[in-house]
Structure formats: C-alpha cells, structure tokens
C-alpha positions as CSV (number, residue, x, y, z in Angstrom):
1,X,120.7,91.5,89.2
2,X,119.0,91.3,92.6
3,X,115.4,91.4,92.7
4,X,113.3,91.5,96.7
5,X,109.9,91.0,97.0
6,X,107.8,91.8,99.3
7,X,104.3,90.4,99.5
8,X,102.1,92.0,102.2
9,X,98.8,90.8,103.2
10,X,96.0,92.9,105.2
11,X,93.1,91.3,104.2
12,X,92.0,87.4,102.2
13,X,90.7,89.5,99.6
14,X,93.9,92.2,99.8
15,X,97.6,91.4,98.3
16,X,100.0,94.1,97.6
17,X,103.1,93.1,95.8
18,X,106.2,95.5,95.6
19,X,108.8,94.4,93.7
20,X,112.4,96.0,93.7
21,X,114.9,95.3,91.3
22,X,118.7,96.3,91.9
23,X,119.5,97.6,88.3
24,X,121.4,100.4,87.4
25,X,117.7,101.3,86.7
26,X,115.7,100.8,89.5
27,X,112.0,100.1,89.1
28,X,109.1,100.1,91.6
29,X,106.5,98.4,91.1
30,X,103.3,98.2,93.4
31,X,100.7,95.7,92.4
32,X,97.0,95.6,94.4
33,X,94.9,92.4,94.0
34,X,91.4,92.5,94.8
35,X,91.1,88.6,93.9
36,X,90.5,86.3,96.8
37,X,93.3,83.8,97.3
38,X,93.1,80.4,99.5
C-alpha cells in the first residue's frame, strides 16, 4: 500500500491536504484548514 501526500500551502492561515492512497480502492481525500499554523 502506497500512500502520497501532498500538502499545499497558499496562505499562513490556508492548508490543503490531499491524500492518495494506491488500493485496489482508491480514495481521495481533500482536507481545508482554516487554523493558523507557525
């Protein structure tokens, strides 16, 4: 099982997290973070 991650960020207060996974099912999943991170 392979899993990628991508994390993109566009703004300190914006994160988007995509996450892949490889499976004989493959799931997307697109997270959005409007929490500030240092």
């Amino acid at each position: 099982m392979t899993t990628a991650i991508t994390m993109t960020s566009t703004t300190p207060m914006t994160t988007a997290i995509t996450m892949t996974s490889t499976t004989p099912m493959t799931t997307a999943i697109t997270m959005t973070s409007t929490t500030t991170r240092t």
